[in-house]
N, C-alpha and C positions, 0 to 999 in steps of 0.2 A: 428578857425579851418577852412580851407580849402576844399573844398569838396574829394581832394582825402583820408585825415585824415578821415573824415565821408564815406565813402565809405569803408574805412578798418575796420570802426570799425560796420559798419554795414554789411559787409559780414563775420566778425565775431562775430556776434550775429546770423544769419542767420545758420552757420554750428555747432553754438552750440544748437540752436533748433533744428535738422536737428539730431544731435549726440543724445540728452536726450533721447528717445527711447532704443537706443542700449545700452548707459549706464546703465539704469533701466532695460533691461534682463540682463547683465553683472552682475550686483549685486545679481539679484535672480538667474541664473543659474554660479553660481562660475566653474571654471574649474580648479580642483587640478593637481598638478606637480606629472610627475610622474618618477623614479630612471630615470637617463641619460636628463632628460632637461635642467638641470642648467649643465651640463658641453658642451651640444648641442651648448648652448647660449655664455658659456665664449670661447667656439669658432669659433662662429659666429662674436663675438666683437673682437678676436684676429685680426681675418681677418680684419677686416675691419678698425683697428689701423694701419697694418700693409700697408692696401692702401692706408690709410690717410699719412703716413710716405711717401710710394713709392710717392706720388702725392708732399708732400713738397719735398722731393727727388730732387726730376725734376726739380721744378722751379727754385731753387737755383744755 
C-alpha cells in the first residue's frame, strides 16, 4: 500500500468515527414518513435522472 491508499483509508475511518454519534441518535430518535414524502422524493429523483440524461445529452 502506498501512502496515499493509507491516507484514504484512514480519513475514512476518521469520518466514520466522526458519523457514530449521529448515527446512534438516528436510531433512537426514528423520524416517520409522512403522506406526500415518498412522492416529494420520486420527484426529486425524476429531476435529477432527467439532468443526468440532459448532461449525457450534451456530451455526445
Amino acid at each position: 500500500m502506498d501512502w496515499l491508499q493509507i491516507l484514504a483509508v484512514a480519513a475514512g475511518v476518521l469520518m466514520l468515527v466522526a458519523l457514530w454519534p449521529r448515527l446512534k441518535h438516528w436510531r433512537e430518535n426514528k423520524v416517520e414518513a409522512e403522506p406526500g414524502d415518498w412522492s416529494n422524493a420520486i420527484f426529486i429523483l425524476g429531476l435529477v435522472m432527467l439532468f443526468v440524461l440532459l448532461l449525457v445529452m450534451s456530451v455526445q
